[in-house]
C-alpha positions in Angstrom: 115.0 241.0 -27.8 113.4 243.8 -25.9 110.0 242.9 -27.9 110.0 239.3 -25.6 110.1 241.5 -22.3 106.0 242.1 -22.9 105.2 239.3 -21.9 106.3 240.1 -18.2 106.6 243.6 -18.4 103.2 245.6 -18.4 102.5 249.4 -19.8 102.0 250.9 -16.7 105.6 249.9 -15.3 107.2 250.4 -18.5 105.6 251.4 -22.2 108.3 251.9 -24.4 108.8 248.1 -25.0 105.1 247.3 -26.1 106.1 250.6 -28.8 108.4 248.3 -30.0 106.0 245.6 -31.1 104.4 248.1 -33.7 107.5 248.1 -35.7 108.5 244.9 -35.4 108.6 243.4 -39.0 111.0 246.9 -39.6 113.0 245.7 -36.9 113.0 242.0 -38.3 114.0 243.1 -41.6 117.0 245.5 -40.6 117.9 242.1 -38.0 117.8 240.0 -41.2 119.8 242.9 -43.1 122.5 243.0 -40.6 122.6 239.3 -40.5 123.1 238.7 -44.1 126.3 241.1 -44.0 127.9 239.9 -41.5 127.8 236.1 -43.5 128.8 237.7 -46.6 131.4 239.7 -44.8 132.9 236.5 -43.2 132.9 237.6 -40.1 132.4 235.2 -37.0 129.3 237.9 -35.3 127.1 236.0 -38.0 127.0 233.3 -35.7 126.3 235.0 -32.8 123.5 236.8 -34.9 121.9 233.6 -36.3 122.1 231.7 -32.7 120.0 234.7 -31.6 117.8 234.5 -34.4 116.2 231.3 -33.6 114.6 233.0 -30.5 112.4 235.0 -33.2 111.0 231.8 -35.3 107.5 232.0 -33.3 107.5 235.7 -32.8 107.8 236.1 -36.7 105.4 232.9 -37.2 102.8 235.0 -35.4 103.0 238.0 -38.8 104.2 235.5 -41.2 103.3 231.7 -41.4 103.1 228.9 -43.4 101.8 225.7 -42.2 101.0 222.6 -43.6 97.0 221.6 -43.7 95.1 220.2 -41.3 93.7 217.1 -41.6 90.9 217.3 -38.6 87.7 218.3 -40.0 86.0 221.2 -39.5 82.6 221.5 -37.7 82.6 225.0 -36.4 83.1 228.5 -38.6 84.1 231.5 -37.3 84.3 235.3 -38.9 85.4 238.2 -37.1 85.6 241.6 -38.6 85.6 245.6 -37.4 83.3 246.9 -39.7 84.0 250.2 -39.2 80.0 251.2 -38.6 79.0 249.9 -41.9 80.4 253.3 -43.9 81.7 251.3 -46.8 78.0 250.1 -47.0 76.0 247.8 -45.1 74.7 246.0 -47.6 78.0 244.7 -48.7 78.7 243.4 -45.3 75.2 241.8 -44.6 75.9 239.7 -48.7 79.4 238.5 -47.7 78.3 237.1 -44.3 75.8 235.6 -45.5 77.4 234.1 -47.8 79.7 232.8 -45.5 77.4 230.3 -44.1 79.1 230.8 -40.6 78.4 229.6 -37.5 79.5 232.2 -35.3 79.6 236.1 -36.5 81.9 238.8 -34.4 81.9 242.2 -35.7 83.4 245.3 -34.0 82.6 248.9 -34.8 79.0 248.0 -35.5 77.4 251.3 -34.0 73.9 249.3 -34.1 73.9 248.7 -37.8 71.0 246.1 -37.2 71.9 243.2 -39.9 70.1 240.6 -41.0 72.0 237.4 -41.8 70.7 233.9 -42.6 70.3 231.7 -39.9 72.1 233.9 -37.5 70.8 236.1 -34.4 72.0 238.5 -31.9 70.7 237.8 -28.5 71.6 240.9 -27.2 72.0 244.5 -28.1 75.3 246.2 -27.6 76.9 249.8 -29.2 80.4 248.4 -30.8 80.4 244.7 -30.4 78.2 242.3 -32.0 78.1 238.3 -31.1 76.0 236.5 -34.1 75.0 232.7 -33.6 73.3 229.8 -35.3 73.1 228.8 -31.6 71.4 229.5 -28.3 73.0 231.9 -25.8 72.9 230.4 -22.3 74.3 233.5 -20.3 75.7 237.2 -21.4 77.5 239.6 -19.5 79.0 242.9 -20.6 82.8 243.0 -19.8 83.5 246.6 -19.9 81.8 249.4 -22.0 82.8 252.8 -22.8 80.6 256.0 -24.9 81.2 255.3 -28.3 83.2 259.2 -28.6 86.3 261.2 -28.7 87.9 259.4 -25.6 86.5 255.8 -24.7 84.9 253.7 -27.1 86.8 250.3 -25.7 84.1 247.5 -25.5 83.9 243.2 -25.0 80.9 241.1 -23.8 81.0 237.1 -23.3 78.4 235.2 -24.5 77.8 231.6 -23.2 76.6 229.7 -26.3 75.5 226.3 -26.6 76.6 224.2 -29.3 76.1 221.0 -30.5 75.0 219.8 -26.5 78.4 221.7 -25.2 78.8 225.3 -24.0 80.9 227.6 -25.0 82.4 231.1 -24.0 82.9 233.4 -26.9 84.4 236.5 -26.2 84.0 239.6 -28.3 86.4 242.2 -27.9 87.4 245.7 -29.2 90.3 247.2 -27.0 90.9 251.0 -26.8 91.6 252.0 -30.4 94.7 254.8 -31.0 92.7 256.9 -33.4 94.9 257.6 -35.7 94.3 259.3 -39.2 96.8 258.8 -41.8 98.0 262.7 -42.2 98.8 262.2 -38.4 101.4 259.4 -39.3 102.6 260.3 -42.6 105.8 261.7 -42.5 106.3 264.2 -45.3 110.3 265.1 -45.5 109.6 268.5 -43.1 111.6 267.8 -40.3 110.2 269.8 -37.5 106.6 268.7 -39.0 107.5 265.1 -39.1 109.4 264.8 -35.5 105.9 266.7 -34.1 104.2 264.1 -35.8 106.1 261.2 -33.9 106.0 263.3 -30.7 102.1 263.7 -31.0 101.6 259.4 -31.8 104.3 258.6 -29.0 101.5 260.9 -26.3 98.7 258.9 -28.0 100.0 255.4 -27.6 101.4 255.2 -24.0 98.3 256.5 -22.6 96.2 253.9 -24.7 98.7 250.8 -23.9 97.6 251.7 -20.4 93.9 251.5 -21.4 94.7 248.0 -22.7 96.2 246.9 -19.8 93.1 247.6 -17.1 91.2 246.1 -20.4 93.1 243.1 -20.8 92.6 242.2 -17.0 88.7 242.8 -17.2 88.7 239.9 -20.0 92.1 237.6 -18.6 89.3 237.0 -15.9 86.5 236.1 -17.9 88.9 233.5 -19.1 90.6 232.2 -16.2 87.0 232.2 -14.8 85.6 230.6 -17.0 83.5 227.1 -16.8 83.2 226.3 -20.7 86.4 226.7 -23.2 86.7 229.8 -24.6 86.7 231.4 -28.1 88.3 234.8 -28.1 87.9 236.8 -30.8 87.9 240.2 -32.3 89.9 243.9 -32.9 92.8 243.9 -30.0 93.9 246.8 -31.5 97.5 245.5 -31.2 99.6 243.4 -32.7 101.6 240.1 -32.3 104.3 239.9 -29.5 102.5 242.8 -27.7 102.0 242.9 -24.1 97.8 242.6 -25.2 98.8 239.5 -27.6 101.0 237.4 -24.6 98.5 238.0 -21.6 95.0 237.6 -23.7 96.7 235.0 -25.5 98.3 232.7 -22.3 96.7 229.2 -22.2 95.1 229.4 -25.3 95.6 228.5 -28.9 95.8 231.7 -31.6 94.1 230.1 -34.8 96.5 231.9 -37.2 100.1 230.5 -35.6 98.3 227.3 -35.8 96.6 226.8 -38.9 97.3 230.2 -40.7 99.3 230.7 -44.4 100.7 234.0 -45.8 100.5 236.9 -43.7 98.5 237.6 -40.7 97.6 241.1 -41.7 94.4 242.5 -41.5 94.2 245.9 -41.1 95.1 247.7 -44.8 94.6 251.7 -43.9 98.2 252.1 -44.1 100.6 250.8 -46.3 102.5 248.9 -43.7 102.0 245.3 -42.2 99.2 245.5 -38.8 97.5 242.7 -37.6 95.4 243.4 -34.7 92.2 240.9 -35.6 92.9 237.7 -34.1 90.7 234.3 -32.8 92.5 232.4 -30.3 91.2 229.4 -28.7 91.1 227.0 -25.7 93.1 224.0 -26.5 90.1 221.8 -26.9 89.5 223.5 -30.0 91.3 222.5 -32.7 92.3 225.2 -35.3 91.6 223.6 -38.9 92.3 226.7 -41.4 92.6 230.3 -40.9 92.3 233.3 -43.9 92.5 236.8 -43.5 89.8 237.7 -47.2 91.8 239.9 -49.0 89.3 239.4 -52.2 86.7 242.0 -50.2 87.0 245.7 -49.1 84.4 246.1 -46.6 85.8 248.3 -44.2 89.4 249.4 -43.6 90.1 245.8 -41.3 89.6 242.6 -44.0 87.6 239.5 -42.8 89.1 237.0 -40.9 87.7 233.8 -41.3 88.4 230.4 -39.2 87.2 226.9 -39.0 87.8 224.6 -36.0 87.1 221.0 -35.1 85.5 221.2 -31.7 84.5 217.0 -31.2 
């Protein structure tokens, strides 16, 4: 339950709940567990553990969902992905997005990479996000920026784009990542090694929840503010049911609880369920399907491709 607090408890008054989001499917699981043997057992807690449950239908729908089709029809296309500066080879990324025919292109991590895709352009040049578009930009602003290095590399820009005679506000964003390296998090049997390792992720992650919070009121603004409906897109670096997820999130639609099928990961470095790429939407905009392209390996986050109906 203490997962539900982020939505009106921020990092800087209290972190250790937003720590829980990260492992909530292991804490969904073990819930589920616990659940299960208390009904075989026959024993009247079950209840009282299945009443509760019913509070975690959405927050699970947001990892895990299976909805039924739309029936709108599409007549806008969206990808987003981190492509981790192109190091898996930029060429692979410039022949899948162009063969995606999209509308609108968000990548994260670009490092100035310079693609060239089919009927797209980038109206403006920035170090770690990149707003593609079929469309005219009306207006741009940068949002925050940080030096792409060791200790700041957070970055979002909004980028008014007219489509089909109606603007729109499409915000790209990459929050503060936790540079982690997978010897830092895997745990190896050596106890005094393995509770340093924990220690050593626990000091990396308050401080960067923080980060997210200052980052997540720079770009709540640009939304509240905002004349046109919003697209919001890109690599929160957090996950569902996150204190990042419920304030970026308020008021607007996320594409995947919506429309999506399957799980809602999209970050496969580790062998463990993250997703922290996400689209969400003004309610104007109708979701129509949502895929997270599992079929490709073009950097360690996979594509994440949605359609809307925006008529």
């Amino acid at each position: 339950m203490a997962v539900l607090l982020n939505a009106y408890i921020p990092p800087k008054v209290f972190p250790w709940f937003n720590l829980l989001s990260l492992g909530f499917p292991v804490l969904m699981i073990g819930y589920g567990v616990f659940t299960f043997f208390w009904i075989f057992s026959w024993k009247k807690r079950a209840f009282v553990f299945m009443f509760l449950g019913l509070f975690f239908l959405n927050p699970v729908k947001r990892w895990i969902n299976y909805s039924s089709d739309s029936k709108a029809t599409a007549n806008l296309k969206i990808v987003s992905l981190n492509v981790k500066g192109g190091k898996l080879g930029i060429e692979n990324i410039q022949e899948f997005i162009n063969r995606q025919n999209a509308d609108i292109v968000l990548l994260q991590e670009d490092a100035g990479s310079g693609y060239i895709f089919k009927n797209l352009e980038k109206n403006h040049t920035a170090p770690i996000v990149s707003t593609y578009s079929r469309y005219n930009a009306t207006g741009y602003k940068e949002l925050f920026a940080g030096m792409y290095n060791e200790e700041f590399n957070a970055y979002a820009e909004q980028s008014d784009i007219q489509i089909k005679g109606k603007t729109y506000r499409i915000i790209n964003i990459y929050l503060q990542p936790f540079k982690f390296e997978k010897n830092m998090v895997k745990l190896n049997g050596n106890t005094d090694e393995d509770e340093r390792k924990i220690k050593n992720v626990v000091r990396r992650l308050i401080p960067t929840f923080k980060m997210h919070q200052e980052q997540v009121n720079i770009i709540r603004k640009s939304i509240d503010e905002s004349p046109y409906p919003v697209i919001l897109a890109g690599d929160f670096n957090s996950v569902p049911n996150s204190y990042e997820y419920y304030h970026l999130g308020s008021g607007l639609k996320d594409a995947f609880f919506e429309v999506g099928k399957g799980s809602g990961t999209s970050f496969h470095d580790y062998k463990f369920p993250i997703r922290i790429d996400f689209i969400f939407t003004s309610p104007t905009i109708q979701p129509v399907s949502y895929q997270v392209d599992r079929s490709v390996k073009l950097s360690d986050h996979f594509p994440v491709i949605a359609t809307f109906n925006i008529e």
